[in-house]
C-alpha positions in Angstrom: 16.5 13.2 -18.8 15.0 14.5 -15.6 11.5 13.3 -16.4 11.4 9.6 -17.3 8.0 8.3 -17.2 6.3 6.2 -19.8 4.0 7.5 -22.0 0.6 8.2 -20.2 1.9 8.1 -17.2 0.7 10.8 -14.7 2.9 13.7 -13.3 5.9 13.3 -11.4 5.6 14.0 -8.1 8.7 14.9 -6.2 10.5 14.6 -2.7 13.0 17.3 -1.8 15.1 17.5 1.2 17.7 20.5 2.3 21.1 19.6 3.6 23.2 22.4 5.6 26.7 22.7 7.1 26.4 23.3 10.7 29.0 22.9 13.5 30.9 20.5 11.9 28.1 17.9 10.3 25.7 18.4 7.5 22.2 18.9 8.9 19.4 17.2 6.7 15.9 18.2 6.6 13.2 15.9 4.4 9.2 16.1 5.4 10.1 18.3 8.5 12.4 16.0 10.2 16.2 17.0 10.8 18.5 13.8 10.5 22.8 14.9 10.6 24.9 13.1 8.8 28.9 12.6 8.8 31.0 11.7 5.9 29.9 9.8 3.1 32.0 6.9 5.1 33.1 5.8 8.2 35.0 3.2 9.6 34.6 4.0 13.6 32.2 1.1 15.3 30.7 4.4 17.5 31.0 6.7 19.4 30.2 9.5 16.3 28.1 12.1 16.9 26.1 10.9 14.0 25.4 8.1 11.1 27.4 8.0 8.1 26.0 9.1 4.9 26.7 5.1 4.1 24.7 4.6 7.2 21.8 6.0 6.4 21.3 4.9 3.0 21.3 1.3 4.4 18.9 2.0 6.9 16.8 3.3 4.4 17.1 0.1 2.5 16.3 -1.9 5.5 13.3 0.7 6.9 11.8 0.7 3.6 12.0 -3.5 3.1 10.6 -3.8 6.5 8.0 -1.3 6.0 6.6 -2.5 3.0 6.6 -6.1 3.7 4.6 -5.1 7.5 2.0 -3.3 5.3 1.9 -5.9 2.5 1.1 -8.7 5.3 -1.3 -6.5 6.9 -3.3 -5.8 3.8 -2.7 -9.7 2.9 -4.7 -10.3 6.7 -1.3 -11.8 7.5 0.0 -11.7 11.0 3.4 -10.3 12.2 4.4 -11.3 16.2 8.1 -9.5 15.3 9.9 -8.4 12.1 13.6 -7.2 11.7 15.8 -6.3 9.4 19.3 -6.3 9.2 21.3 -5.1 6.3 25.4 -5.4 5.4 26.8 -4.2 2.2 30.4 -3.9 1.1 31.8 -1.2 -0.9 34.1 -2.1 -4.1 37.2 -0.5 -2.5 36.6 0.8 1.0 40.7 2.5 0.8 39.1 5.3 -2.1 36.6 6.0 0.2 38.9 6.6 3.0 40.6 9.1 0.4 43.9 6.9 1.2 46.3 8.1 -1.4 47.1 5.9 -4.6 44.5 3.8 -4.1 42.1 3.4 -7.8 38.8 2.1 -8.2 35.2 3.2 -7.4 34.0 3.8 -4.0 30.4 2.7 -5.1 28.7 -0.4 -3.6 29.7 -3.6 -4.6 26.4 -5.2 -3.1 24.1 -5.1 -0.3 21.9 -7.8 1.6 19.0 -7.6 3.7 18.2 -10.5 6.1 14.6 -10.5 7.1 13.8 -12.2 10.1 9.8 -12.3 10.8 8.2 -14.7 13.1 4.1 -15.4 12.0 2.1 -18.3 12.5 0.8 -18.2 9.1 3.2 -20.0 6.2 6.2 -18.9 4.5 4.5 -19.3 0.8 2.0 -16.2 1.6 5.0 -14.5 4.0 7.2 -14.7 0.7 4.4 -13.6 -1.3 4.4 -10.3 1.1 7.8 -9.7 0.7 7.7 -9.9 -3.0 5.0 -7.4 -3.1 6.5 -4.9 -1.2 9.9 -4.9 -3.6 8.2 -4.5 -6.3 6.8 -1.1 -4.7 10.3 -0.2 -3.2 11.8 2.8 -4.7 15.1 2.7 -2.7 15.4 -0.8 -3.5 14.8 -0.8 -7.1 17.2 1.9 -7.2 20.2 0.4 -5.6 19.1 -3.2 -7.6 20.3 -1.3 -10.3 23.6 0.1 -9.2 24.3 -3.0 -7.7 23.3 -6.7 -6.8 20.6 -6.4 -4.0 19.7 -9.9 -2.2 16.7 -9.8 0.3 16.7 -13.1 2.4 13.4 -13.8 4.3 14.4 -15.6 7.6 11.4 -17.4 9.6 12.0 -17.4 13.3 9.8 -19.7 15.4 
């Protein structure tokens, strides 16, 4: 069903966001911001004149990791000198998604990882502990962890 909250729980609140055809890409709009997007997939190293649909969704898994575990060390008086993430995932048969004909199988992810790399003076136990409490927050992750397996690796960095 649409509306899957547990007993008790409050009302949903929703996101929206509006996706057009225009000159040859579809134009996204979410919370007032326009982001274009190409195919679902593409195997070109650059020169598009925009991400992939693919694209995106892994920067969304990487902004919103990154994100969260920033604010859960802030709030945890934790300090951050630099924090990146970097993000690879592997479809289960990149050839469907290509559309090549007479290939079978699913498109879908197979997995995804997120490498974490944060350099803090303060030690890994409570920098884990930061992480951990910004998954369990994560909507895009939790999402994904379901369609697929979703390893987050936290990466000190002197």
């Amino acid at each position: 069903s649409r509306d899957a909250r547990p007993v008790g729980a409050p009302d949903t609140v929703r996101w929206t966001a509006r996706v057009r055809w225009q000159g040859g890409l579809a134009l996204a709009r979410a919370r007032g911001h326009d982001v274009p997007v190409l195919a679902p997939v593409r195997f070109t190293t650059g020169g598009d004149p925009a991400p992939a649909a693919l694209d995106l969704l892994l920067c969304a898994l990487g902004g919103e990791i990154l994100s969260g575990f920033a604010r859960a060390a802030a709030q945890a008086g934790l300090t951050l000198d630099a924090a990146e993430a970097a993000v690879d995932a592997w479809l289960e048969n990149p050839l469907v998604a290509a559309g090549v004909v007479g290939e079978v199988g699913s498109p879908a992810l197979a997995a995804a990882h997120v490498s974490l790399y944060a350099s803090s003076p303060d030690p890994e136990p409570v920098l884990r502990a930061a992480l951990n409490a910004a998954l369990v927050r994560s909507p895009v992750h939790a999402t994904l962890a379901r369609a697929c397996p979703v390893t987050v690796e936290l990466c000190l960095i002197a």
